[in-house]
C-alpha positions in Angstrom: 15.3 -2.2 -9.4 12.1 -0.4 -8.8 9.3 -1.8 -6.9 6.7 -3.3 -9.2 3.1 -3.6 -7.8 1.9 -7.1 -8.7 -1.8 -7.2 -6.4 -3.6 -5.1 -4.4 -5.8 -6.2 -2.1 -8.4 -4.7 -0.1 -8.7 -5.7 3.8 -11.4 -5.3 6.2 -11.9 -1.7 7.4 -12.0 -3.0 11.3 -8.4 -4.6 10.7 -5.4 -3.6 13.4 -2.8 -3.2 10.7 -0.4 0.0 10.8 0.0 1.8 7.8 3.3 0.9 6.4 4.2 4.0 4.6 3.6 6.2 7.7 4.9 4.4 10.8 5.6 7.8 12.0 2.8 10.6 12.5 1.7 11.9 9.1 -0.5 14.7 8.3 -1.1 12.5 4.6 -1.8 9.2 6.4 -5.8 8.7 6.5 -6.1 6.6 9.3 -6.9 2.8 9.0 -5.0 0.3 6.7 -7.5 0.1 3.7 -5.3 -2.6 1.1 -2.5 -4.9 1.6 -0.3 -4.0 -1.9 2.0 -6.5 -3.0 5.0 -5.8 -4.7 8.6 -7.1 -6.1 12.0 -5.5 -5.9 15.4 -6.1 -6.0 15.0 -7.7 -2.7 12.8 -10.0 -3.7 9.3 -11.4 -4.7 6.1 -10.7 -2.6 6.6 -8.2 -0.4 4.0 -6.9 1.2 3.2 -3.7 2.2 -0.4 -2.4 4.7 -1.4 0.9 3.2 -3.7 3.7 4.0 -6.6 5.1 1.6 -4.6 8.3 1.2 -1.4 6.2 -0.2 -4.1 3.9 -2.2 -5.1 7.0 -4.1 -2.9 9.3 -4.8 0.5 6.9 -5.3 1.6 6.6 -8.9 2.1 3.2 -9.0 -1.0 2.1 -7.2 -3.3 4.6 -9.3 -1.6 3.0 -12.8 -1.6 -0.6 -11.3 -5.8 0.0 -10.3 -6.7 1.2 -13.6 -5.4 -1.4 -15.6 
């Protein structure tokens, strides 16, 4: 099953969240956790995932889910 986006959610920009999608050193990352973007898969129902403003904007799925 694919991940399906069900809420994004904007956090504080002074937060101390890591950016989920770039645990490791990545030229794309953008620097501070800018959304929290819950999601369901086939592992199950609110996942959660801390993402950065790069990811925010240029992901498929979050650009389709944000303009709805």
């Amino acid at each position: 099953m694919k991940s399906v986006i069900t809420a994004i959610d904007e956090v504080s920009p002074d937060n101390q969240l890591g950016c989920s999608m770039h645990t490791q050193p990545s030229h794309h990352c953008s620097g501070p956790v800018v959304a929290v973007v819950t999601f369901d898969d086939a592992g199950g129902k609110d996942n959660h995932w801390n993402v950065c403003q790069w990811w925010l904007t240029t992901h498929p799925d979050a650009v389709a889910f944000r303009s709805q």
